[in-house]
N, C-alpha and C positions, 0 to 999 in steps of 0.2 A: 442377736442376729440368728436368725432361725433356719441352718445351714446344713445342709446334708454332712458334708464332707468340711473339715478345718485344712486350711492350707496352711504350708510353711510360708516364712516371710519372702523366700527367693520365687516360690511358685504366683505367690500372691503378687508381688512385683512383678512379673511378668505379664498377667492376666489385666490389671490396670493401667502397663503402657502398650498392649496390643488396645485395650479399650479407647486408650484416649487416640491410638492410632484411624479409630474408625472400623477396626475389622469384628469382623460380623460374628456370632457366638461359635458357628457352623466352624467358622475359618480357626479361632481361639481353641475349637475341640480338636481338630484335626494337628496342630502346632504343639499344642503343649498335653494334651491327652489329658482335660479335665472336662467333666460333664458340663454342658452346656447351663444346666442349673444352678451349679455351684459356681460357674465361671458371672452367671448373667447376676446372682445374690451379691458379689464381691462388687459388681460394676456398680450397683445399686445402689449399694451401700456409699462407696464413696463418690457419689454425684456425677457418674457418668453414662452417660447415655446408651441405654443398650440400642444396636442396632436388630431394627427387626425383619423376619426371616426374608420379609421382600426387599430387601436392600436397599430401602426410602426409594422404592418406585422402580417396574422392571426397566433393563436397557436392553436393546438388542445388542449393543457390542458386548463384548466380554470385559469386565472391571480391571482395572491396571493392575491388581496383585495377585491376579486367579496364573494360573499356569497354563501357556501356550502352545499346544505341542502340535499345530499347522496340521489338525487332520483334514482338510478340506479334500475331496476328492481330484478335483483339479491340479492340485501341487501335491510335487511329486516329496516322499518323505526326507527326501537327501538336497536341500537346496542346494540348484544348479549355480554354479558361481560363473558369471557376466566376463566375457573376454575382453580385457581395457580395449583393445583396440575398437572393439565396437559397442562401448557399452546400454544403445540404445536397443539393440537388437531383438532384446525382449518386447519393448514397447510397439514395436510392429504388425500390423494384423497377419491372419494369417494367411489373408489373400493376396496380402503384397508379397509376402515368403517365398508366396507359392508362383506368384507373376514375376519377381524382378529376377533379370540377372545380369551377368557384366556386360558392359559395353563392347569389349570387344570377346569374341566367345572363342578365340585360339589363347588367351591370358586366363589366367589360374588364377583367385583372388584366396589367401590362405589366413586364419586366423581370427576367422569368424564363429566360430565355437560349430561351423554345420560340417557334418560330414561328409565326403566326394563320394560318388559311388565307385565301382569297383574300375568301370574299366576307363574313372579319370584318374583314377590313381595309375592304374598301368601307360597314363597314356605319356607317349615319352617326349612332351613339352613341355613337362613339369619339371620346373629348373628352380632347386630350393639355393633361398638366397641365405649370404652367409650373415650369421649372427655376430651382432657387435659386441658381444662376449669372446669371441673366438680368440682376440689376443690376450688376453684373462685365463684363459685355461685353466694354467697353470695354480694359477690364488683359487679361483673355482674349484679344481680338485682338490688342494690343501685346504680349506675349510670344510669339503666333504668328508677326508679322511679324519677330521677333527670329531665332526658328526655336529657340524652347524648345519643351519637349514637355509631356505634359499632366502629368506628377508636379512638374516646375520648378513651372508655374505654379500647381498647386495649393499648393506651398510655399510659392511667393511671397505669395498671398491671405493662409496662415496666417500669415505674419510681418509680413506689410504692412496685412493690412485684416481679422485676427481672425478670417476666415472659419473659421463652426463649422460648416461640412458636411463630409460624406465627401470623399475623391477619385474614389469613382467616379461622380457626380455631376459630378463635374469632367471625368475622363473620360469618360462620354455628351455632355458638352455640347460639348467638344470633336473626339468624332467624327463631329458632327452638322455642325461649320464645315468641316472639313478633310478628312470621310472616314474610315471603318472602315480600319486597316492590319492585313494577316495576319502573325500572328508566323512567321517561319522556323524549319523542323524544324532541330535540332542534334541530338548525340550526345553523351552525359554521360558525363566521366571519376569515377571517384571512388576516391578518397584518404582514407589512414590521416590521423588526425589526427596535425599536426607534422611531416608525411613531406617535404611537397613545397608551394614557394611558387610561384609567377612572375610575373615583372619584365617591364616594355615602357614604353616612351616614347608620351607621344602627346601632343599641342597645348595648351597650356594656352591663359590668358585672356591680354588687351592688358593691357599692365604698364607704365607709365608708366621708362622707364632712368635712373636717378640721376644717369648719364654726362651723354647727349644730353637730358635733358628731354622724349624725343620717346616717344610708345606702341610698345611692340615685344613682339612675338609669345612667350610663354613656354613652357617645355618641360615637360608634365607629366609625372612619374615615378611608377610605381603598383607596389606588391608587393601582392598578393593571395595568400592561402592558402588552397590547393586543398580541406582539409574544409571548413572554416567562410565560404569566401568574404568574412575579413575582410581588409580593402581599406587601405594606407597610401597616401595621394597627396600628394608633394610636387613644389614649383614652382619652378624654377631658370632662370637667363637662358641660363644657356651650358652645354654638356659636353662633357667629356674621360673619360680612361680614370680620374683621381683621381675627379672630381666623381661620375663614375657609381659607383665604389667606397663615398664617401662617403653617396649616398645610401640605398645597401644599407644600411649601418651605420645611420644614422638610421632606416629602417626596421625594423632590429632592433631595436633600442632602445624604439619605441614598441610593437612587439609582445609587447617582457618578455623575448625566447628568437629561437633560427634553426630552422630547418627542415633535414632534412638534403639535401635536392635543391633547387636552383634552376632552374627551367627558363625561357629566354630562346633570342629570336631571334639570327639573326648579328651584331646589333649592334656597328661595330669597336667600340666601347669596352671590349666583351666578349668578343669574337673576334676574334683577326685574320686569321686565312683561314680563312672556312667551307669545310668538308669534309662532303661524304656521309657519310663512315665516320670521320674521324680530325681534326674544328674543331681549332686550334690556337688555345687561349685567351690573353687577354693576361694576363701571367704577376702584371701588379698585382691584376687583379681574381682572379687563383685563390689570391694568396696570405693574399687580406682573405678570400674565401671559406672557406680553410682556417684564417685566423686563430679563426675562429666555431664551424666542425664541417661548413661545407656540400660540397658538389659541385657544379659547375655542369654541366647537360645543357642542352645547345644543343641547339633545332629539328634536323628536316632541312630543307635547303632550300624554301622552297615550301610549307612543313609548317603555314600559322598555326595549324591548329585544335588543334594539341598544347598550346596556352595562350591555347583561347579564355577562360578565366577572367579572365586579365590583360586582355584585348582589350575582355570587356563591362566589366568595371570601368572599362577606361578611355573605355569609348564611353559609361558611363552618365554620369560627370564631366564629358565635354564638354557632351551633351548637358541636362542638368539644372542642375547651379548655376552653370556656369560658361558657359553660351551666353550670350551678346551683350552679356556687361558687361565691362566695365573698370579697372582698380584703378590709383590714384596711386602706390601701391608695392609693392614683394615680398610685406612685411612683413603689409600688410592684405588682398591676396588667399589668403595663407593663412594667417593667420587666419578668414576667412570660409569658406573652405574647411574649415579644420576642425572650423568651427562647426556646418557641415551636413553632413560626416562622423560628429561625433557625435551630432547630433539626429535625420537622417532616415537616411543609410546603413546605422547600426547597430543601428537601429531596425525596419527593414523587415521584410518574410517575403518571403525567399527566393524566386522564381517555380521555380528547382529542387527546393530542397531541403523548402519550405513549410516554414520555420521561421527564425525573428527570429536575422540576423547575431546580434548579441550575447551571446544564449544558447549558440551554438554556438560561439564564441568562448572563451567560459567554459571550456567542453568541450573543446577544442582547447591551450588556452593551457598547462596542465600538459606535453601532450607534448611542449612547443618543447625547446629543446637550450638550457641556461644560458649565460646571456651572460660570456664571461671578465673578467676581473678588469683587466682594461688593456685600452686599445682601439689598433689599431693602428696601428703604427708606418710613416706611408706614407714612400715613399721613391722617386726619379727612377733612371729606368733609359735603357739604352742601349746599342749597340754602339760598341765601339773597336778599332782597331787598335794592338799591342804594339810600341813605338817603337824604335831603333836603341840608345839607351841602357835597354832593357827596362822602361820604365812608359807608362803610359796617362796620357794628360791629362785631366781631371774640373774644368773651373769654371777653367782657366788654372792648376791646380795639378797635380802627376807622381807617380803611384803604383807602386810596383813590384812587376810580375810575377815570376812563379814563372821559371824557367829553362826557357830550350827553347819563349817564346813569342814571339818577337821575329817580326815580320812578320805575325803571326794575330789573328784576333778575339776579341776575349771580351766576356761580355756584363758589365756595371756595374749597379751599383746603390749609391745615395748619400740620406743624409740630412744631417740640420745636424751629426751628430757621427760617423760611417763611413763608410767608403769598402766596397763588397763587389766582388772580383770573382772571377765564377761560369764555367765551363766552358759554353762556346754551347751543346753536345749533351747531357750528364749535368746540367748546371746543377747541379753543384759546387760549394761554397765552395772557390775557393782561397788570397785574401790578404783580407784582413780589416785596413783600416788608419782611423789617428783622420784626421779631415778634418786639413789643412792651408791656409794664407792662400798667395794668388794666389803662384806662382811659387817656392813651396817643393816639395821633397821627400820621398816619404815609402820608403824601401826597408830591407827586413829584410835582416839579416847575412847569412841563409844566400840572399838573391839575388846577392847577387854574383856573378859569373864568376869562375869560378878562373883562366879564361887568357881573353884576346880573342878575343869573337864573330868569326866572319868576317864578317860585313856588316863591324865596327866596321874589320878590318883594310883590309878594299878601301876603305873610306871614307877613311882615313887616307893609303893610296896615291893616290886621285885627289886629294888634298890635296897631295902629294910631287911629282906631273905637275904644278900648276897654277904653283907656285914653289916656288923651294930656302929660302926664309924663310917663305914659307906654310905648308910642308910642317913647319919646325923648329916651329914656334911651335903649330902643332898637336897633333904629338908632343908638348911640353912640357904642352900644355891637357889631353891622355889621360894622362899620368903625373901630375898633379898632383891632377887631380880624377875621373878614371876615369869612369862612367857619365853620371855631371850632367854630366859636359864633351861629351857626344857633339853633345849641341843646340848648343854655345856654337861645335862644327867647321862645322856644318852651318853656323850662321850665319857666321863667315867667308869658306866658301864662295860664300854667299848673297851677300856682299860684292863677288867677285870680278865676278858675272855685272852687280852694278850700274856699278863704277866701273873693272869692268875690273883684269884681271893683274897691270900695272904697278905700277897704284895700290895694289891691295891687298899685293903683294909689299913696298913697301918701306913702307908702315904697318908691315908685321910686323916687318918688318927693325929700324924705331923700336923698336918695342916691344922687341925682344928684347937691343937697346941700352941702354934700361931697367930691363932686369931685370923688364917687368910681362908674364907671358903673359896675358892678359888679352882677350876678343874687345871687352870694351864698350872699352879702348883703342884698338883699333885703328876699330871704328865711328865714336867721337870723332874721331879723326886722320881720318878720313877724312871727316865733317862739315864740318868744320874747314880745309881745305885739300884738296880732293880732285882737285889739278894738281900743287900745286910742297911740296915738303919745308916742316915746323914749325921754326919759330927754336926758340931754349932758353925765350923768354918765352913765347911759345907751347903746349910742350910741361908747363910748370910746373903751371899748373891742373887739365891731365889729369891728371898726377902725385896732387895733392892730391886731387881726384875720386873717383880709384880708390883711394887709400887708403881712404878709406868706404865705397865699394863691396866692397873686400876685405876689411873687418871686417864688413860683412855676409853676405856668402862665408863668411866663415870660422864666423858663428851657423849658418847655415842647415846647414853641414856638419857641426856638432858634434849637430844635430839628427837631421841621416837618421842619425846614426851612432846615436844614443840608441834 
């Protein structure tokens, strides 16, 4: 493949499902900051279609995934928001504006989003009628003191005290105590339905800890999807790279399907070194993402507005059900949360889109990506270093490496029934082994060394320097048991620098009087007397000891060999 530039495998995955998404090379450069050449070679390659720079034929409208930011001269940059009571009043020309007015002309008609001129407002037949909030007050100001906003409390009235009025009635009476707030101009992305979700953390409510008994600050977690803006928000005490993986999955699950882009901030749980051009994701949460069919796209730095979706979803949940209350457990604040997720979230009209989440939900829901058939398989990961008798230690138990890694890294990954380990740079499968109990072995035939490692042999020689029975007795542990004996040298070793040359020299020298090469004998002996030489009543017990010990030696070795 005759390629400018080699990708890694997560950049490359990324480039091939914007590919088969349709998006164009231009769109692909700007997204993931990879030349348009090297992006358009990789599509080539695996049989998908490049789109070309005229976009299969001009259109005069603008394409559903380009960015919308209403420059039109005619509209103004702060969409005017429509007053319920009259919501046709835009649709009106401007010559009827200009011609109608009320029937009878000593009556004030209010609430039409137009403003009276000065001396109808002075004029003193203007008689404001009372609002059917006004015996509310009270709950109205006690939700403002909380710092709920006018839809919470409007919710609140419906569920608490039956209130059968509008909310925008609740709204005027509220920006009557508090002040009129201007909405802020944003810029509208839009998305294929099923293309594209995104995820973000943000504050949940006080939560009572099962632990301490004491209230503690909960974490909310929201997936939202970019067509339909329907919103998943769950509530967790703590997070990790599992937990956050996990709550994707539940998120799937409650939407029925995946998406095939994820778009998130640098969050470690999700990233662990943000990059400009090249995030390095954490390899648990890419592999739950590929478990489904997704891709994760990370922000650019500094980038929020790339998932303001996620961001109002989540500003709307703190703000609205979940301001200034408290729940005795996990368990009851989401339930109430999902109470009013399904009553009023999915329930609303859109202030983008003018159209009721749940409908568009509807419409949305067929494009998700089928949820697979198993859910997956999480698993602990990690770097190790490749030991002197070729395995990695995983949980106090010894796996063995391929040959020609002794001294190097590799990366791990483990559940309750394998061991994997993967190549740091290609991320590799290279051994693939069943767990083992603390202090067992696990090495395939063809790891062996056909002749001794040089580490193992200077190992063996610094054991030769330290004593002429230290040295024997060692020798005899590398013939006897070859690899699994390289730890049992070390600890001899390890022996000398406690109790010293002498001491450990003529331990060994016991032992090999014995007939036991054995290190946990020569430990015992040195427990046991670590001044002056073991009588025969002495040495008896070790004796016995080690025969158990060496019928367990002896399972354990019939096992790596199996």
């Amino acid at each position: 493949m005759g390629m400018a530039n080699v990708l890694n495998e997560e950049k490359k995955q990324q480039v091939l499902a914007l590919g088969r998404l349709g998006w164009s090379l231009r769109r692909i450069q700007q997204a993931t900051r990879i030349h348009r050449e090297t992006a358009s070679a990789y599509l080539k390659a695996a049989g998908i279609a490049v789109r070309p720079p005229s976009g299969w034929g001009r259109r005069a409208a603008k394409p559903a995934n380009e960015v919308i930011t209403d420059s039109g001269t005619a509209k103004p940059a702060i969409p005017v928001i429509p007053d319920p009571l009259n919501p046709n009043t835009e649709n009106l020309s401007t010559k009827e504006k200009a011609t109608s007015k009320p029937a009878n002309e000593n009556e004030v008609i209010t609430g039409f989003g137009v403003e009276l001129s000065g001396s109808e407002r002075k004029s003193p037949k203007c008689v404001s009628s009372t609002s059917f909030c006004e015996p509310y007050r009270e709950a109205i100001e006690l939700g403002l003191s909380r710092g709920r906003n006018a839809q919470a409390i409007w919710q609140d009235l419906v569920s608490e005290y039956s209130f059968a009025n509008s909310y925008q009635s609740v709204q005027r009476f509220v920006r009557k105590l508090r002040g009129a707030q201007v909405p802020e101009a944003r810029v509208v992305i839009v998305t294929a339905p099923g293309q594209e979700a995104q995820v973000d953390y943000g504050t949940g409510p006080m939560v009572r800890d099962p632990e301490t008994r004491k209230y503690r600050r909960t974490r909310l977690f929201v997936m939202t999807l970019g067509c339909s803006r329907k919103s998943v928000r769950l509530l967790t005490f703590r997070s990790s790279a599992r937990i956050w993986a996990e709550l994707h999955e539940r998120a799937f699950r409650r939407f029925g399907g995946a998406t095939r882009i994820v778009v998130l901030d640098n969050l470690r749980e999700g990233v662990l070194v943000p990059d400009l051009y090249d995030p390095a994701l954490n390899p648990l949460y890419r592999d739950v993402l590929a478990h489904y069919g997704a891709v994760a796209m990370p922000c650019r730095i500094q980038d929020p507005d790339r998932k303001g979706k996620v961001e109002s979803g989540v500003g709307h949940a703190q703000r609205t059900p979940l301001k200034g209350l408290r729940f005795e457990s996990l368990q009851e604040a989401q339930a109430y949360l999902d109470r009013w997720e399904e009553r009023w979230a999915d329930t609303r009209i859109h202030g983008t889109t003018k159209r009721q989440v749940a409908a568009m939900f509807a419409e949305e829901k067929p494009a998700l990506l089928p949820l697979p058939l198993e859910p997956f398989r999480y698993y602990q990961y990690c770097e190790r270093i490749v030991h002197l008798d070729g395995c990695v230690e995983v949980e106090a138990a010894y796996y063995g490496a391929p040959p020609g890694w002794i001294g190097r890294v590799l990366r791990v990954q483990w559940d309750a029934l394998y061991v994997r380990l993967l190549d740091p740079k290609t991320g590799q499968l290279l051994r693939e082994h069943v767990r083992q109990k603390r202090g067992w072995y696990r090495i395939k035939e063809e790891d062996h060394p056909k002749r001794t490692p040089l580490r193992t042999s200077q190992l063996l020689w610094r054991a030769s320097r330290a004593g002429q029975h230290i040295g024997v007795l060692c020798d005899a542990i590398h013939r006897a048991q070859g690899e699994v004996g390289v730890r049992r040298i070390l600890g001899v070793l390890s022996l000398a620098k406690k109790y010293g040359t002498a001491a450990v020299d003529e331990a060994c020298a016991a032992a090999l009087d014995m007939g036991v090469q054995e290190y946990r004998f020569v430990r015992r002996y040195l427990e046991r007397c670590p001044q002056a030489p073991l009588s025969l009543q002495q040495v008896d017990p070790l004796i016995r000891e080690l025969v158990q010990y060496r019928d367990f030696i002896n399972y354990k070795t019939k096992e790596v060999e199996e």
